[in-house]
N, C-alpha and C positions, 0 to 999 in steps of 0.2 A: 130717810135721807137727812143728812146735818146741813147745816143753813151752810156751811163751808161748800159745800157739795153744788150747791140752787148757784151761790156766788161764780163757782169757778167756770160751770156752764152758760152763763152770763157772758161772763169773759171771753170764754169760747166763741160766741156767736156776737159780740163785739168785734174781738179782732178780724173773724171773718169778715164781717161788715165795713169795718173798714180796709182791709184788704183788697176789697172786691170794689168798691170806692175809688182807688188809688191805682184801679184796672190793674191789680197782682190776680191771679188764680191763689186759693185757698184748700187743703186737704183738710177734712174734717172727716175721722171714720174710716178713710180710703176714698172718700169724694171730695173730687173737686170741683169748687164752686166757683164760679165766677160770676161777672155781672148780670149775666139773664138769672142768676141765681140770686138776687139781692131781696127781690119781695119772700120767697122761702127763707133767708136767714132771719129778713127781720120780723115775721111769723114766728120763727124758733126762739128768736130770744125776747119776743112779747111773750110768748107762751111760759119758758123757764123764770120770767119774773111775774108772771099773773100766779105759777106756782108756790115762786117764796114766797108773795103775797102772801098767800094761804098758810103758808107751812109756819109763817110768822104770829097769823091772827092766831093759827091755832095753839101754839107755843107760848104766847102768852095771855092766853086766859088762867088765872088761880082763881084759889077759890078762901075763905076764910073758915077758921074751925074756932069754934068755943070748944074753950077745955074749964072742966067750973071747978 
């Protein structure tokens, strides 16, 4: 998955978030979320940035080469 990918489902369970905030119902998938829905969304989108976390540490680890 590309770091664009981690970003936009971020987004995703943001706008939801605040959607659900602003007491709009939100479709995400085909569900709709609303305020009893608000500790699930922001579960979702702690979980999609604990993943970029990840996907970032491990993206940028390099490494060094002697060429002699």
């Amino acid at each position: 998955m590309s770091l664009e990918k981690y970003n936009k489902m971020i987004a995703l369970y943001e706008d939801a978030e605040i959607a659900v905030l602003e007491g709009k119902e939100f479709n995400m998938n085909g569900d709709v979320l609303k305020r009893e829905d608000l500790a699930q969304i922001r579960a979702g989108r702690i979980e999609w940035e604990r993943k970029r976390s990840a996907f970032m540490r491990k993206g940028s680890r390099f490494t060094y080469s002697r060429f002699n």
